[in-house]
C-alpha positions as CSV (number, residue, x, y, z in Angstrom):
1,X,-21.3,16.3,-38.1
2,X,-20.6,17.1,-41.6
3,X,-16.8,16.6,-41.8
4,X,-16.9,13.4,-39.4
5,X,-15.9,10.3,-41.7
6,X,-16.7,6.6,-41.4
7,X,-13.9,4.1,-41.2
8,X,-14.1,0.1,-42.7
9,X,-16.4,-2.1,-40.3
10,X,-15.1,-4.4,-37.6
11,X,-16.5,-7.7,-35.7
12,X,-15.8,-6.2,-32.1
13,X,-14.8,-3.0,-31.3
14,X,-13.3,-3.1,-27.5
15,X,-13.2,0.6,-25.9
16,X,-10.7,0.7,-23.2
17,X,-6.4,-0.8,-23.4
18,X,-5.9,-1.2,-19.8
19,X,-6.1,-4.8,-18.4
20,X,-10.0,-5.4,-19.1
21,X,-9.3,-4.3,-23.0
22,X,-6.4,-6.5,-22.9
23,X,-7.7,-9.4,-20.9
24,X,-10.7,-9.3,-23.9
25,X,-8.7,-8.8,-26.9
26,X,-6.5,-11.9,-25.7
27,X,-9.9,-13.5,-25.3
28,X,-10.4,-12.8,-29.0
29,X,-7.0,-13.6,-30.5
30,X,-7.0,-17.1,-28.2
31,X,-10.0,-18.5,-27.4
32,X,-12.7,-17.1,-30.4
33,X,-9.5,-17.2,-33.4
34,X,-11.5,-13.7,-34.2
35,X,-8.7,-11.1,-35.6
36,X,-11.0,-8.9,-36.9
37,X,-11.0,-6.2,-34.1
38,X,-9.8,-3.0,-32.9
39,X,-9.2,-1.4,-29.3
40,X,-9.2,1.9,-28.7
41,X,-8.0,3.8,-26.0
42,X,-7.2,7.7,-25.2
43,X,-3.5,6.9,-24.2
44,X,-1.2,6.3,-26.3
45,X,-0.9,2.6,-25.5
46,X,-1.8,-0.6,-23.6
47,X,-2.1,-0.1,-20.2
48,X,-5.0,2.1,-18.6
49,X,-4.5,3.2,-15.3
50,X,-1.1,1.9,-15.3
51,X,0.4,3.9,-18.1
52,X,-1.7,7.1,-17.2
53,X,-0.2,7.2,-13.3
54,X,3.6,7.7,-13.1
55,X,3.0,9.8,-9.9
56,X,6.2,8.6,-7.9
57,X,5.5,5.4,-5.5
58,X,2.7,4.4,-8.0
59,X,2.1,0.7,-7.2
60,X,0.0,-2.3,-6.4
61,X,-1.5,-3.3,-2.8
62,X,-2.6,-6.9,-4.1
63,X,0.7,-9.5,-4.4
64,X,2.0,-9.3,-8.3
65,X,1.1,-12.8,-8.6
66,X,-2.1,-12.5,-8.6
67,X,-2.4,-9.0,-10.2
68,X,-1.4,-10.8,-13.8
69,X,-3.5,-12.7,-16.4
70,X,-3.3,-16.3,-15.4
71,X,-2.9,-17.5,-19.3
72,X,0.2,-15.2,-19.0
73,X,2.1,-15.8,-15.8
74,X,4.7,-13.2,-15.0
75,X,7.8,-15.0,-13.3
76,X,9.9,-11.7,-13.5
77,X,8.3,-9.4,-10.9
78,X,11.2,-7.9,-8.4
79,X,8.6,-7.2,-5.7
80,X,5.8,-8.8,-4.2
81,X,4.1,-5.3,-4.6
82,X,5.8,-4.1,-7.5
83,X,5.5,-0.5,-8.8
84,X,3.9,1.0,-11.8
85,X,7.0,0.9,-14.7
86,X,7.0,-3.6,-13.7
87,X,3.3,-3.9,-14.3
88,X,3.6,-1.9,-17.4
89,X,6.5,-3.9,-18.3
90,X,4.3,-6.8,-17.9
91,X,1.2,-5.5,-19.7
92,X,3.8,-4.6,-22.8
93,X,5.7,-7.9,-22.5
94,X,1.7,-9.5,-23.2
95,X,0.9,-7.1,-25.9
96,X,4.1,-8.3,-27.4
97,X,3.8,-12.2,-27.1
98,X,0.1,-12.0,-28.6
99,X,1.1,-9.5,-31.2
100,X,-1.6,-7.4,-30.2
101,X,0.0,-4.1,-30.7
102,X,-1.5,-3.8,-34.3
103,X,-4.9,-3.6,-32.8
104,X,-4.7,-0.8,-30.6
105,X,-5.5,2.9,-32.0
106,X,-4.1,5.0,-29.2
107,X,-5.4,8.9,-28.3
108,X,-9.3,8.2,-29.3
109,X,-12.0,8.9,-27.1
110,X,-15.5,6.9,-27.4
111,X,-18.2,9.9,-27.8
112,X,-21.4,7.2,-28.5
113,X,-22.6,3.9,-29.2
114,X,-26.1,4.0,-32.0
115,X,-27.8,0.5,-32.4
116,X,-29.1,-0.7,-36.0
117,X,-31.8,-2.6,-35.8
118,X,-32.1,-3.2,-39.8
119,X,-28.2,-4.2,-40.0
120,X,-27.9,-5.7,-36.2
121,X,-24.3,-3.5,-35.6
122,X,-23.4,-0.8,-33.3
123,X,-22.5,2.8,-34.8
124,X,-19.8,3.8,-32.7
125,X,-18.6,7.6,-32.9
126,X,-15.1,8.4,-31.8
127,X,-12.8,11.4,-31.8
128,X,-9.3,12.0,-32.8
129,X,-7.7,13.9,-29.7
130,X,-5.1,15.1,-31.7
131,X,-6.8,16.4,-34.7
132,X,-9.9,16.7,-33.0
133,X,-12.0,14.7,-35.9
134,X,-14.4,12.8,-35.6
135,X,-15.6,9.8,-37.1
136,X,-18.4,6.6,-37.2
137,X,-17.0,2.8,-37.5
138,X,-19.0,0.0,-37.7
139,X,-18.8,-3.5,-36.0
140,X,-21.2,-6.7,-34.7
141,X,-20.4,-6.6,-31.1
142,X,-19.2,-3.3,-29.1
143,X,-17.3,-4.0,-25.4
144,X,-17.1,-1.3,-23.1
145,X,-13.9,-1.8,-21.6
146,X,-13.5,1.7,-20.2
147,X,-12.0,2.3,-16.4
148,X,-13.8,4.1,-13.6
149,X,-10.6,6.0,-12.4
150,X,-9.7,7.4,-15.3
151,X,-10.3,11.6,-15.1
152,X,-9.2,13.5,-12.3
153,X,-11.9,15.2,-9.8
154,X,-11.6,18.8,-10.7
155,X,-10.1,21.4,-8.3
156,X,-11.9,24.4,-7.9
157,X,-10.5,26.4,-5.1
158,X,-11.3,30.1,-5.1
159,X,-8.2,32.1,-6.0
160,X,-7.0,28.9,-7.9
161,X,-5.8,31.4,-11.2
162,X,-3.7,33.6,-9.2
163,X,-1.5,30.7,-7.7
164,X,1.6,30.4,-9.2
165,X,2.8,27.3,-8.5
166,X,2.4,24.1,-10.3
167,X,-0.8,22.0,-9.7
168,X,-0.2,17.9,-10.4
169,X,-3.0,15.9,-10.3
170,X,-1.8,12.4,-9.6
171,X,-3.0,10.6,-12.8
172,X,-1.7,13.5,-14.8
173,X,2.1,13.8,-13.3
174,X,4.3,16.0,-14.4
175,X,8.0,14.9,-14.3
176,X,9.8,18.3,-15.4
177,X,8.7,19.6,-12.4
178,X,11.2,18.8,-9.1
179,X,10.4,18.5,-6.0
180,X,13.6,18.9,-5.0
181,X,13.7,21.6,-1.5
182,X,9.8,22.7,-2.0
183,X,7.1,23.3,-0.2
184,X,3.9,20.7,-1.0
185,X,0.5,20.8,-0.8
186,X,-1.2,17.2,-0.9
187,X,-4.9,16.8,-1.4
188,X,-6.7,13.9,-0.5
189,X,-5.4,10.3,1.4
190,X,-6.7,7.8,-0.4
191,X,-4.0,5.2,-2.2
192,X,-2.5,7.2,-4.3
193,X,-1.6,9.7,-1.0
194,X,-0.1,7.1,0.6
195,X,1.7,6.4,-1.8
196,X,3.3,9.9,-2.6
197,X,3.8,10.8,0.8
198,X,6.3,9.1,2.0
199,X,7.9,8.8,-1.9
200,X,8.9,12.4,-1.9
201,X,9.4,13.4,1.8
202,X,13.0,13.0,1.6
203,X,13.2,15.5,-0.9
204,X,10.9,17.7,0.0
205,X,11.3,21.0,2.0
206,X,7.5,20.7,3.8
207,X,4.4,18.4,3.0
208,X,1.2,19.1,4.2
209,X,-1.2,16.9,3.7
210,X,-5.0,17.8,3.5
211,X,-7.9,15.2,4.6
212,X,-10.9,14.8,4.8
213,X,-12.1,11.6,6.4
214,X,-9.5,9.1,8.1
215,X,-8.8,5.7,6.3
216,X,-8.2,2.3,7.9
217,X,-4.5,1.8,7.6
218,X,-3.1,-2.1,7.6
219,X,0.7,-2.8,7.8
220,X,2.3,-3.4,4.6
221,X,4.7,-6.1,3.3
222,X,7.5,-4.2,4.3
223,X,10.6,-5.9,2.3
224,X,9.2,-7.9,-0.2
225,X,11.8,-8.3,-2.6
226,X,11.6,-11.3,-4.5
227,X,15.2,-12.8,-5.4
228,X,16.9,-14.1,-8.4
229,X,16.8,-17.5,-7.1
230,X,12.8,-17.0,-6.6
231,X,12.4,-15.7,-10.2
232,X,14.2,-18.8,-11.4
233,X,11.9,-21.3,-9.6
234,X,9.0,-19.2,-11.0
235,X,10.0,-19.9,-14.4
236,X,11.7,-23.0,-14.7
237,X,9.8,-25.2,-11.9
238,X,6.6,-26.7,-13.5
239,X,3.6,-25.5,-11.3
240,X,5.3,-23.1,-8.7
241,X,4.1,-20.1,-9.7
242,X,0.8,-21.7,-10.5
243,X,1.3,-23.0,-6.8
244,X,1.7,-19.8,-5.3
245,X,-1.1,-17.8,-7.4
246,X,-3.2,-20.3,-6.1
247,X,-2.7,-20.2,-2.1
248,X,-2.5,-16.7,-2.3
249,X,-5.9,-16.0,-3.9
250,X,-7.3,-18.6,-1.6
251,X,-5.5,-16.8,1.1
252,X,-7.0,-13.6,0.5
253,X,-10.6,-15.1,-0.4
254,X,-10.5,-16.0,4.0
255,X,-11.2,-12.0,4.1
256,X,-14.7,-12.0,2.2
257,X,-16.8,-13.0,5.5
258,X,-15.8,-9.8,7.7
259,X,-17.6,-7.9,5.1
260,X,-21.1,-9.2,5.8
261,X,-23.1,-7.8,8.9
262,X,-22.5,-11.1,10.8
263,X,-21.7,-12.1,14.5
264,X,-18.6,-13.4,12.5
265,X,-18.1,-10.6,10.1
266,X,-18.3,-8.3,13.3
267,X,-15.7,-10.4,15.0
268,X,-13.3,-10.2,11.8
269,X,-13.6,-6.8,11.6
270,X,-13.2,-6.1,14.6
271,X,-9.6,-7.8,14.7
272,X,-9.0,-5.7,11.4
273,X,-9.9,-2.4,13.4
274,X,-7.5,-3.6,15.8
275,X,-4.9,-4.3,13.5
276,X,-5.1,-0.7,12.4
277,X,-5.3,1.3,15.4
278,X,-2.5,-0.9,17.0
279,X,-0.6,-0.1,13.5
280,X,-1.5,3.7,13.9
281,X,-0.4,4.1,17.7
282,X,2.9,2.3,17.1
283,X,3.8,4.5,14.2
284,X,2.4,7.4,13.7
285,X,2.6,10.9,16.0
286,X,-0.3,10.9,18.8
287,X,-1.4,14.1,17.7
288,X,-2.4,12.5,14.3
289,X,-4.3,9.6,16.3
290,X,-8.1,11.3,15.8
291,X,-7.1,12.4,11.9
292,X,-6.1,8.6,11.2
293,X,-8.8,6.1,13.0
294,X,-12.1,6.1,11.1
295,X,-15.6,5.6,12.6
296,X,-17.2,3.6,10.1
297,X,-17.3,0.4,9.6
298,X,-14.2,-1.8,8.1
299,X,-14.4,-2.3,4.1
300,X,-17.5,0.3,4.1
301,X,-14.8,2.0,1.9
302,X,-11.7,0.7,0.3
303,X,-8.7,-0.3,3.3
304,X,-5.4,1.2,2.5
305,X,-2.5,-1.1,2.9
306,X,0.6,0.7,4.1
307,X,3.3,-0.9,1.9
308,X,5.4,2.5,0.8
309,X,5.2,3.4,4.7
310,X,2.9,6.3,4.6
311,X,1.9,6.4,8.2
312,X,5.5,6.0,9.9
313,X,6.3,8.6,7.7
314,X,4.0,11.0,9.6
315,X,6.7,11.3,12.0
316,X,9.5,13.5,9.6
317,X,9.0,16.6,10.9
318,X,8.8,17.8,7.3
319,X,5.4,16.0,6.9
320,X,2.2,17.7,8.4
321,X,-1.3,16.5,8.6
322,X,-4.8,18.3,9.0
323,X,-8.2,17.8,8.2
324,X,-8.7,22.0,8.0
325,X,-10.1,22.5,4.6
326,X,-8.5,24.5,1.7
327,X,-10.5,27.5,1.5
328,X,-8.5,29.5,-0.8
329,X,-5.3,29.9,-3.0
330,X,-2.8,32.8,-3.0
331,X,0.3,33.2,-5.0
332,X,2.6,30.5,-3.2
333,X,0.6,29.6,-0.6
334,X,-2.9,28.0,0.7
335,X,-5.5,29.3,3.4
336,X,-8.0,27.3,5.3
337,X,-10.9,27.4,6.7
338,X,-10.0,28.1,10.1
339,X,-7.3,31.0,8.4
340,X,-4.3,29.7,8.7
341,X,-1.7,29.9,5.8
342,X,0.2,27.3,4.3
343,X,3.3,27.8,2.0
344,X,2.8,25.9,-0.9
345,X,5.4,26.0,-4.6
346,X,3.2,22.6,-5.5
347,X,0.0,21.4,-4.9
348,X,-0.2,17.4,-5.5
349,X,-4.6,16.3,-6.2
350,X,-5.0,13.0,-5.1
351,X,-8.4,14.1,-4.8
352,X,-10.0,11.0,-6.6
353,X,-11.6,10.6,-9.9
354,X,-14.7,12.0,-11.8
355,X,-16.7,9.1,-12.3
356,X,-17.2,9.0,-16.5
357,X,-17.2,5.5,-17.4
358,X,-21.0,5.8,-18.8
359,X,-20.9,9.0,-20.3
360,X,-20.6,7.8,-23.4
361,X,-24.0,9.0,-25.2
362,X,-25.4,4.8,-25.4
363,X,-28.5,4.2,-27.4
364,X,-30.2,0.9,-28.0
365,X,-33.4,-0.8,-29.3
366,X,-35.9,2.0,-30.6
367,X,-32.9,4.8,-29.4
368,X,-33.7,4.0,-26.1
369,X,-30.7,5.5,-23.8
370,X,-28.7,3.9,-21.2
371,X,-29.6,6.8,-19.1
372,X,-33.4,5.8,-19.7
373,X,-33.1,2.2,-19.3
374,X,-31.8,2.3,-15.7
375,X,-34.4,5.3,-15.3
376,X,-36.6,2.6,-15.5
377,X,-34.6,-0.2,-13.5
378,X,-34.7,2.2,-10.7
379,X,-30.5,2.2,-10.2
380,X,-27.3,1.7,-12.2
381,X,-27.3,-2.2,-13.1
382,X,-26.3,-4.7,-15.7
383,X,-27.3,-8.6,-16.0
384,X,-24.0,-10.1,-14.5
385,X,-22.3,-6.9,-14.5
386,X,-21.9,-7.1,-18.6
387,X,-25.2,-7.0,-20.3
388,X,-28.4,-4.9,-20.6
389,X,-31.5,-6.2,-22.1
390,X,-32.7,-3.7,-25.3
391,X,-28.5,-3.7,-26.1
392,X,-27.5,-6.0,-28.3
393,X,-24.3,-7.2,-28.6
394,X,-23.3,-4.2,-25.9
395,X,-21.1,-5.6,-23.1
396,X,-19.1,-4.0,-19.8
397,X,-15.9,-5.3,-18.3
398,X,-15.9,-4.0,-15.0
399,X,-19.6,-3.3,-15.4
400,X,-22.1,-2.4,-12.4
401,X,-21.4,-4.2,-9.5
402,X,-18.5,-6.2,-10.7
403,X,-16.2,-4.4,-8.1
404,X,-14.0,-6.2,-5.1
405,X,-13.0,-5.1,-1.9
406,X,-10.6,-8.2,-1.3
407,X,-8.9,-9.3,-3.6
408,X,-7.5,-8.9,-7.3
409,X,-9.5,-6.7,-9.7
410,X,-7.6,-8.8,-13.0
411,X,-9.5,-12.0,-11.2
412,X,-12.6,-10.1,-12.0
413,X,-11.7,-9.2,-15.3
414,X,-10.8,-12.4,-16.6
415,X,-14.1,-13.6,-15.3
416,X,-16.0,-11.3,-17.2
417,X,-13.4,-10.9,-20.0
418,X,-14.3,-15.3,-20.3
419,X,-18.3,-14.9,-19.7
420,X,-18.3,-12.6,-22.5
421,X,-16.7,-14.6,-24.7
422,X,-18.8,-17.3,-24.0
423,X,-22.0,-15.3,-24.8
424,X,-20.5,-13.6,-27.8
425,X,-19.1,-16.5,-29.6
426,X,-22.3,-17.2,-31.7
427,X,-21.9,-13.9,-32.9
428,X,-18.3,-14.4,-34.1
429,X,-18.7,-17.8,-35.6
430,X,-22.3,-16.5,-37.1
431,X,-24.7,-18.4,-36.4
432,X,-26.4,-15.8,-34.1
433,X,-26.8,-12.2,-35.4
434,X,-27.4,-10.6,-31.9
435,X,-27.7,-11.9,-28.3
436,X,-28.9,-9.5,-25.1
437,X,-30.0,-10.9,-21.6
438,X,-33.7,-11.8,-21.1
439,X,-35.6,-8.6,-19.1
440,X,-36.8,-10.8,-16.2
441,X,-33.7,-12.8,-15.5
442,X,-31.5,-8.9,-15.1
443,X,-34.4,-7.7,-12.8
444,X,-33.9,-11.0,-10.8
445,X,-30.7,-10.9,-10.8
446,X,-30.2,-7.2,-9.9
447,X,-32.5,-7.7,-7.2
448,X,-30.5,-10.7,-5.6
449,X,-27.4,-8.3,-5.7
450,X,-29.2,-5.6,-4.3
451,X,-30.4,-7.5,-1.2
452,X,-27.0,-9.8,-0.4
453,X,-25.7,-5.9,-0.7
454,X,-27.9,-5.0,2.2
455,X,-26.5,-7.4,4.3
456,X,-23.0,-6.4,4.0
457,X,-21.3,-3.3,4.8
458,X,-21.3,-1.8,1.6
459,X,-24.4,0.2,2.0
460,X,-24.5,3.8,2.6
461,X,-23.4,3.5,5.9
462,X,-20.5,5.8,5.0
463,X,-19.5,8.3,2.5
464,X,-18.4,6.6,-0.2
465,X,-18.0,6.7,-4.1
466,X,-19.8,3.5,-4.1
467,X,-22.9,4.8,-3.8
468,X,-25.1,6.5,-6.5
469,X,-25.8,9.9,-4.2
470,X,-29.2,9.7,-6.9
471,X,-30.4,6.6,-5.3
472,X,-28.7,5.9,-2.3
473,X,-27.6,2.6,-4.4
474,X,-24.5,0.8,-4.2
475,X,-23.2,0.3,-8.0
476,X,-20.0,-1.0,-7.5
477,X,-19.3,-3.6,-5.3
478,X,-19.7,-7.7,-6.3
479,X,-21.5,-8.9,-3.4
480,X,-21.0,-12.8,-3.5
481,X,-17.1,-15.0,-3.4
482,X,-14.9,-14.8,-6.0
483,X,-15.9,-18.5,-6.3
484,X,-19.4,-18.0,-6.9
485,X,-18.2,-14.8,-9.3
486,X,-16.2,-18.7,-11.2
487,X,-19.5,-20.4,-11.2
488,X,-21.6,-17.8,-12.7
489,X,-19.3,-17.0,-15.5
490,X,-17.1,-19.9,-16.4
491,X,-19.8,-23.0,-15.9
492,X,-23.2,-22.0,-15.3
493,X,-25.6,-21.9,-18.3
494,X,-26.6,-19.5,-20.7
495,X,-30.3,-19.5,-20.1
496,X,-30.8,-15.9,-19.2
497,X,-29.6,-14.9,-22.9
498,X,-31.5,-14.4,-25.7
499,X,-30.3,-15.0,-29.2
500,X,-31.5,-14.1,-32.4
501,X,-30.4,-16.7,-35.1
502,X,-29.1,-16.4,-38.3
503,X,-31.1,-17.7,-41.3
504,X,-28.0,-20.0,-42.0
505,X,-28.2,-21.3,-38.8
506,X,-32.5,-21.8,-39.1
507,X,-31.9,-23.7,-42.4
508,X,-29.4,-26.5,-40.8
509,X,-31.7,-26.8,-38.1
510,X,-29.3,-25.3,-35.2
511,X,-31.6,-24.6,-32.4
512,X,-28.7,-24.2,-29.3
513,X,-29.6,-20.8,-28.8
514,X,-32.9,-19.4,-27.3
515,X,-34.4,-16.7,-29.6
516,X,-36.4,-13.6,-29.2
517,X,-39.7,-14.3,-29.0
518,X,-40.1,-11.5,-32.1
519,X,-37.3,-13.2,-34.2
């Protein structure tokens, strides 16, 4: 574009501030000494998901110990499952420590990413979202560090213009508007459902709640307050919190065998089935019973644990339930399929999340699009969930299959957030000019995720946003332990990289790095 401008080049530019952004650009600040970065992000802050959803409820199902950075334990959570405004307390508290703040440009969206062959950089075009301007910036190393549930799934109901009412989509709340005495539409019972249910029933005049395939429901922690005297021993007793970070991720890596198609995956999740329907039964309305016990196999999709009390609060009589789809919208109310008319002053979307994390217009070697390179894979992959061979210096957190059904999602990211670092650091310190993972070794490895998937439950067994509906591929899901996940990207080798080295580097001999065969 003619009025875009170009701003001063950068070593590493990280897209994405929620905890993979932040998890890397601690990575840089620490471990590389690089300070010659930027992160942008389209809020207005650190944070991601966590400063984007203020819906009420908003919290974690994974115990806060383990959903914080280990290099930055947090003794000060109140709750074992604390709610959004602690963790982005927490996330703040970081940005502050490390000084990181300066880094950030808030309310930018990443539009593309061009690769330089001649110069060995990335071209990366962003937008202003307040001025709408656009501009190109420079750098050596670009790190994709954007979400998956980042934009709402649209809602396209006929007759959605003449309601009057407010529409709220979760991740977009909207705190001037009460609650207070009205009648509720909610959409969708995934997490974020279960977590708004049962937050606003007590002020509420009606909720119902529209579904569309049941969930498998597990207690929660009930109350899980952690005291004074427990924060204390977290930060003044050497190795207690580490302690406790510990068993509990060891605790939840027991679950990752019920996942595999197994005599003893079958038996675990068969226990967890149990678990849930005895859960369901004991608390919630029989007439609810069919709507809330799911067919499909246990982890197949993500299990929702019941912390904020969702299901026993199926029993207010204020709080209805139905899997009749919305049809249509009238002034102030809603009509289904099978006719009948709900009033409605507010409809909530937790309707899940357009999936636009690689929309970003990517080009690589020769102008060669992401799009085309997995063309040509046959499915969405990466090598180790961060790299793709033909772009340089291009990395994901939270890349293809780098998703886990178990356990804490900041494990993962620090994993990833590490490896990266570890493949990148020739590039800061300069004596590589470019590294990218050898062709054969991300077809291998693809394949060995691919077929460890197919013994598992995450397959397409079930209707889930894990799958690519273009390939019948499941893109998301980290097949292997979280231990293996330790192995492959804190201590194995860097063989499966290739790195093209500096002249510097060639003229004092360095040969650590495998090149290109064309370099």
């Amino acid at each position: 574009m003619t009025d875009s401008k170009t701003l001063p080049p950068k070593k590493v530019i990280v897209v994405g501030g929620g905890f993979s952004g932040l998890a890397m650009a601690c990575q840089l600040k620490q471990n590389l000494r690089c300070d010659d970065f930027v992160v942008y992000d389209r809020g207005s802050g650190y944070g991601g998901t966590w400063r984007a959803n203020t819906y009420p409820g908003c919290g974690v199902d994974i115990p806060a110990v383990l959903y914080s950075l280990s290099f930055a334990p947090n003794p000060d959570f109140t709750n074992l499952f604390p709610k959004q405004s602690e963790v982005l307390n927490y996330i703040d508290g970081v940005v502050s420590q490390l000084n990181l703040s300066r880094h950030l440009v808030g309310n930018t969206n990443w539009i593309g990413g061009y690769w330089n062959e001649n110069t060995k950089t990335w071209s990366v075009k962003l937008r202003d979202l307040k001025t709408g301007q656009e501009y190109f910036q420079t750098c050596s190393v670009l790190i994709s560090a954007v979400g998956a549930l980042t934009d709402p799934m649209p809602f396209n109901a006929a007759g959605k213009d003449r309601f009057t009412g407010e529409i709220i989509h979760t991740a977009r709340w909207d705190h001037s508007v009460s609650l207070r005495d009205k009648n509720i539409v909610v959409i969708g019972n995934g997490a974020s459902a279960t977590q708004v249910v049962p937050t606003i029933a007590e002020e509420a005049r009606s909720i119902t709640q529209f579904i569309r395939s049941p969930q498998y429901f597990l207690p929660g922690g009930g109350n899980t307050d952690i005291t004074p005297l427990w924060q204390m021993a977290f930060r003044y007793i050497p190795g207690v919190l580490f302690l406790l970070r510990l068993l509990t991720f060891l605790y939840l890596e027991t679950s990752t065998p019920q996942f595999n198609l197994t005599d003893t995956g079958a038996k675990m999740r068969k226990q967890t089935s149990d678990i849930s329907t005895s859960y369901i039964k004991e608390s919630a309305p029989e007439k609810y019973w069919p709507l809330l016990m799911p067919k499909s196999e246990v982890g197949c999709k993500r299990r929702v644990f019941d912390h904020s009390g969702y299901v026993p609060s199926l029993q207010r009589d204020n709080v209805h339930l139905t899997n009749d789809p919305v049809e249509s919208l009238h002034e102030r109310s809603v009509s289904t399929k099978s006719g009948t008319e709900y009033p409605a002053d507010v409809i909530v979307l937790a309707n899940g999340f357009s999936l636009t994390q690689f929309d970003a217009d990517l080009r690589g070697r020769h102008g060669r699009t992401r799009t085309e390179h997995w063309k040509d894979m046959g499915y969405i992959e990466a090598f180790n969930t961060i790299g793709m061979s033909g772009f340089p210096n291009f990395f994901y957190i939270l890349g293809p299959n780098s998703g886990r059904g178990h356990t804490s999602v900041v494990h993962s990211i620090e994993n990833y957030a590490g490896l990266i670092t570890r493949v990148i650091k020739p590039i800061i310190t300069g004596s590589a000019l470019c590294v990218e993972p050898k062709l054969q070794s991300e077809k291998v490895y693809n394949e060995k995720v691919q077929n460890a998937l197919s013994k598992t439950v995450f397959t397409d067994s079930c209707n889930s946003w894990y799958i690519d509906s273009k390939t019948g591929r499941n893109w998301v899901v980290y097949p292997w332990s979280s231990f293996y996940m330790l192995w492959t990207t804190q201590m194995a080798g860097l063989g499966d990289w290739y790195y093209e080295v500096s002249s510097s580097a060639l003229a004092s001999c360095d040969t650590t790095y495998q090149r290109r065969p064309n370099c």
